[in-house]
KEMARDREN-602248 format. One line per field, with one value per residue (C-alpha): residue in one letter; x, z, y. Coordinates in Angstrom, 1 decimal, m for minus. Each point is the difference from the previous one (the first is absolute). Example, Ala and Ser with C-alpha at 12.3 -4.5 7.8 and 13.67 -1.06 7.14 Angstrom:
// residues 2
residu = a / s
px = 12.3 / 1.4
pz = 7.8 / m0.7
py = m4.5 / 3.4
END
This chain:
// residues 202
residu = x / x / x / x / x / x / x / x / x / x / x / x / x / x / x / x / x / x / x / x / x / x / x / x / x / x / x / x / x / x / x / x / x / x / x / x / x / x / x / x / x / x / x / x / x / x / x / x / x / x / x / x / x / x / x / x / x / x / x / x / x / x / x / x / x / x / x / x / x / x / x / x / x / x / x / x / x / x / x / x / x / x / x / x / x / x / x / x / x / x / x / x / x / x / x / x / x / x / x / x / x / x / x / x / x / x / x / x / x / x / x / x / x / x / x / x / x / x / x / x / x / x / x / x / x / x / x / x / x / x / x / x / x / x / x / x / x / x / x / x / x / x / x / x / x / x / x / x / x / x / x / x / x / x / x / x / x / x / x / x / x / x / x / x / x / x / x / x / x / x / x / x / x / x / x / x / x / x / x / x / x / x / x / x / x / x / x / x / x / x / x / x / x / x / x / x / x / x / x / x / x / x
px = m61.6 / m2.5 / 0.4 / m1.1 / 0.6 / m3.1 / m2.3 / m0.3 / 0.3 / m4.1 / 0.2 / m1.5 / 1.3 / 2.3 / 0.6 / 2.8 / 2.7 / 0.6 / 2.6 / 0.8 / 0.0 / 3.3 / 1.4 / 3.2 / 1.0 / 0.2 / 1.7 / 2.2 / 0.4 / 0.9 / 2.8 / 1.3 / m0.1 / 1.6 / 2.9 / 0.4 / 0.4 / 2.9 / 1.5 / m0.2 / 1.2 / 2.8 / 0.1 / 0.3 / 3.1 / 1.7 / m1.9 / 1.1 / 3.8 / 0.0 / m1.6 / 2.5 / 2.6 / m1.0 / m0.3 / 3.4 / 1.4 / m1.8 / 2.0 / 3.1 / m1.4 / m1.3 / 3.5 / 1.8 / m2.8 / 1.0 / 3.7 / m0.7 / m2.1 / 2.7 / 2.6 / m1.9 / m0.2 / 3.4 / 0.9 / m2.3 / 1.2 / 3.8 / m1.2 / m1.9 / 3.4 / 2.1 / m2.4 / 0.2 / 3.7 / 0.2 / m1.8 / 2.0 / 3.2 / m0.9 / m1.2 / 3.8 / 1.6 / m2.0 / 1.3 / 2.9 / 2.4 / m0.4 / 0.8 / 2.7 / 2.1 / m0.7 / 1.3 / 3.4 / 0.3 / m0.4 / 2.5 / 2.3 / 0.2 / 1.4 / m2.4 / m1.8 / m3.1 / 1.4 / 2.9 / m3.0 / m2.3 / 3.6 / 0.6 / m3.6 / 0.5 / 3.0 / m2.2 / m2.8 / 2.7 / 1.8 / m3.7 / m0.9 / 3.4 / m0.4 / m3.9 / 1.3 / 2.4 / m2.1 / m2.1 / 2.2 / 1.8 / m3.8 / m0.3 / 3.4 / m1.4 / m3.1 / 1.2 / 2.7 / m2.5 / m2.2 / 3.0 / 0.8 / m3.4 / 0.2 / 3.1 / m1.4 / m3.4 / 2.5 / 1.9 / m2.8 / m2.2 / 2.3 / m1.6 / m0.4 / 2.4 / m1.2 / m0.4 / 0.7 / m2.2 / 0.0 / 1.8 / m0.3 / 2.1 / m1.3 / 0.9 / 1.1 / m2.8 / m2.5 / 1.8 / m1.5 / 2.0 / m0.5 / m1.2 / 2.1 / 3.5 / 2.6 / 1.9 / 3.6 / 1.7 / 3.2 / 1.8 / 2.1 / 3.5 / 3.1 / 2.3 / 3.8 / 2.0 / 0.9 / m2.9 / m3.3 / m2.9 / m3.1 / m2.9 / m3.4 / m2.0 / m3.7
pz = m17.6 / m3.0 / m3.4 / m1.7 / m3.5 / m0.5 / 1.3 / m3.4 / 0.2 / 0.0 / 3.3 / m2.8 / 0.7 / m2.6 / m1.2 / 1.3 / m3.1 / 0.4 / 2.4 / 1.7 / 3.4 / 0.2 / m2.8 / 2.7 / 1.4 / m3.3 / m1.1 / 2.6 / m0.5 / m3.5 / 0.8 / 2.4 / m2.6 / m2.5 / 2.9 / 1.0 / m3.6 / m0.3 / 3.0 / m1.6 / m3.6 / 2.4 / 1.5 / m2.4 / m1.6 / 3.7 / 0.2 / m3.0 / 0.2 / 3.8 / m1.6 / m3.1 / 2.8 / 1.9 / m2.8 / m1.0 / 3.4 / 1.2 / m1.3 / 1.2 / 3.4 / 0.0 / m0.9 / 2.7 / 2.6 / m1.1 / m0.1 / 3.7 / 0.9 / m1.5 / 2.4 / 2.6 / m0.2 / m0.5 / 3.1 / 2.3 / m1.5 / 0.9 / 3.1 / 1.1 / m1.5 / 2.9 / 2.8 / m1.0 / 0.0 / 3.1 / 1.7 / m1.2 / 0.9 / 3.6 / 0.3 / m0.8 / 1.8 / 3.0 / m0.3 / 1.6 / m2.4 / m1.4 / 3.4 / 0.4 / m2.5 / 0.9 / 3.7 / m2.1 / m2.2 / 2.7 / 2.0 / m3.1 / m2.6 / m2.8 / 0.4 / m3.7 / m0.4 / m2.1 / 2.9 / 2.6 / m1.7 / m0.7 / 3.7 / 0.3 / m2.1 / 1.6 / 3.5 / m1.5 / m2.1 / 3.5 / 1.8 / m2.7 / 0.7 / 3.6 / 0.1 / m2.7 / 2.4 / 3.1 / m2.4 / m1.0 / 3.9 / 1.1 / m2.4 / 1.1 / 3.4 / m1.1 / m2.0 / 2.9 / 2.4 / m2.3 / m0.1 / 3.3 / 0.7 / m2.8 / 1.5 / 3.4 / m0.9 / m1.6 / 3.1 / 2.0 / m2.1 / m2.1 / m2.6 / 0.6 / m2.0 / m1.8 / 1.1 / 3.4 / 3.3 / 3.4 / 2.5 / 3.1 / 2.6 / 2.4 / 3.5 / 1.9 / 2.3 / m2.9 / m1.4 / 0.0 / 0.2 / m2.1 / 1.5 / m0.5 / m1.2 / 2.8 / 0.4 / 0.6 / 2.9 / m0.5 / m3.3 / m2.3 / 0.6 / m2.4 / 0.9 / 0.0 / m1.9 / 1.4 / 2.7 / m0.4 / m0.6 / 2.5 / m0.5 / 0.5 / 2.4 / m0.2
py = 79.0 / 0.7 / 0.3 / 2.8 / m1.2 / m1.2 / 3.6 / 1.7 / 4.3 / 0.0 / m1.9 / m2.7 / m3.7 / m1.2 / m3.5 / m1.4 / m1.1 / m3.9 / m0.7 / m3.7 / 0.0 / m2.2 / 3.1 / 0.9 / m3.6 / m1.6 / 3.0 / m0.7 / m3.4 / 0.6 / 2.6 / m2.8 / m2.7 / 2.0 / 0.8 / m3.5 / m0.8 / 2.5 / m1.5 / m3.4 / 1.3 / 0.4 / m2.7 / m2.3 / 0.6 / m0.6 / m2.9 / m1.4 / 1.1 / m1.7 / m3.1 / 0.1 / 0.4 / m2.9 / m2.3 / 0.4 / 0.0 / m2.6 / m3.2 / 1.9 / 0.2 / m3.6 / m1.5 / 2.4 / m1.5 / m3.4 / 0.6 / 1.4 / m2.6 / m3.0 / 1.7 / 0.1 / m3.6 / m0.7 / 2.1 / m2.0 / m3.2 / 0.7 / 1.3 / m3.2 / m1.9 / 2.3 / m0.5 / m3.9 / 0.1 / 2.1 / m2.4 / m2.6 / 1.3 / 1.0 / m3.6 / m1.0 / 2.5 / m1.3 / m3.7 / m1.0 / m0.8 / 3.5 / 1.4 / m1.8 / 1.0 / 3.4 / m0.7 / m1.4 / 2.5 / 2.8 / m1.8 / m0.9 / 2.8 / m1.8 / m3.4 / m0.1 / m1.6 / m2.8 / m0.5 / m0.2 / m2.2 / m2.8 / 0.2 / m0.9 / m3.2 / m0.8 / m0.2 / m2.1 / m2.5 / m0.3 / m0.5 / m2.5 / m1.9 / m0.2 / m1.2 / m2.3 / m1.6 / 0.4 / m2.3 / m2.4 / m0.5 / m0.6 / m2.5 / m1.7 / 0.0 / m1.4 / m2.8 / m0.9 / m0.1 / m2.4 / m2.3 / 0.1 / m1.4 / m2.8 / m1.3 / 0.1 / m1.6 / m2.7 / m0.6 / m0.5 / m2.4 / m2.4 / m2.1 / m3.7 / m2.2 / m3.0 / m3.6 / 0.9 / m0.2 / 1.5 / m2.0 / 0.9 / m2.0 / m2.2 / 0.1 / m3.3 / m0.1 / m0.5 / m2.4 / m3.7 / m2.9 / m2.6 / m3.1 / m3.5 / 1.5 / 0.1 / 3.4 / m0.4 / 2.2 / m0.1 / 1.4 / m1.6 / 0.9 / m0.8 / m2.6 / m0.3 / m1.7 / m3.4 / 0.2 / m2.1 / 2.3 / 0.2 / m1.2 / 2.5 / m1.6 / 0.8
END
């Protein structure tokens, strides 16, 4: 649409007064500044109450985050210590002895650990005393047995006694006799009294 501002009542054309072409948006722009500044005149005082707010809360907050945080650890910590515990104590309630005594003491109501765990030393003192003379009787045996041997290895081969030589006896048909000595046939025999005694003929 035309202006007709500038069409004087003559129908003469007028000068135009001086007028920027970017009159309205910086007019605009302006209004919007001024507007924003309000907004930030506003602002500011929040922002600087939250920020006063913050800085004095904020060491507050930090040691309640540490105090947490310490906790924390100290609950993870005694919970590791129970899992390591539990495990420990389901590995001795799965060995024997532990199962044992809970056989007895099912069996016997008024069987106390400390009464279960003397009869248990009574058993291996009366083990220890019989492997101790299972031990010693094989030992007995043993050294019996050596003996016996000795004395029969003794018997059998005797030592040889000094000076002495083996004889062994000669038979009379390997016998040689000696050559130019007569060999008398007859024995001598005792006389009697008052009788004349026999001569030996050779």
């Amino acid at each position: 649409m035309r202006s007709n501002l500038s069409i004087g009542p003559s129908g003469r054309k007028l000068i135009k007064p001086f007028v920027s072409a970017a009159a309205t948006p910086s007019s605009m722009t302006a209004q919007s500044l001024l507007e924003e500044s309000k907004c930030l005149d506003e602002i500011i005082p929040v922002i600087q109450t939250l920020e006063a707010s913050l800085s004095s809360a904020g060491p507050q907050h930090l040691k309640r985050i540490r105090e947490t945080c310490e906790s924390s650890n100290k609950v993870l910590d005694t919970w590791i210590r129970i899992q390591s515990q539990a495990g420990y104590a389901y590995e001795l309630m799965s060995e024997e002895p532990y199962l044992d005594f809970i056989t007895a003491a099912q069996q016997d109501q008024t069987l106390t650990p400390q009464a279960f765990l003397e009869r248990k030393q009574g058993q291996v003192t009366e083990l220890r005393r019989v492997l101790e003379e299972k031990k010693s009787s094989q030992e007995k045996t043993q050294l019996e047995e050596k003996q016996r041997q000795l004395i029969n290895n003794s018997s059998i081969k005797r030592p040889k006694r000094f000076g002495t030589t083996n004889r062994t006896p000669a038979t009379r048909g390997t016998m040689k006799k000696p050559s130019g000595i007569p060999r008398s046939t007859s024995r001598i025999t005792k006389s009697n009294p008052g009788s004349r005694p026999s001569a030996n003929r050779f």
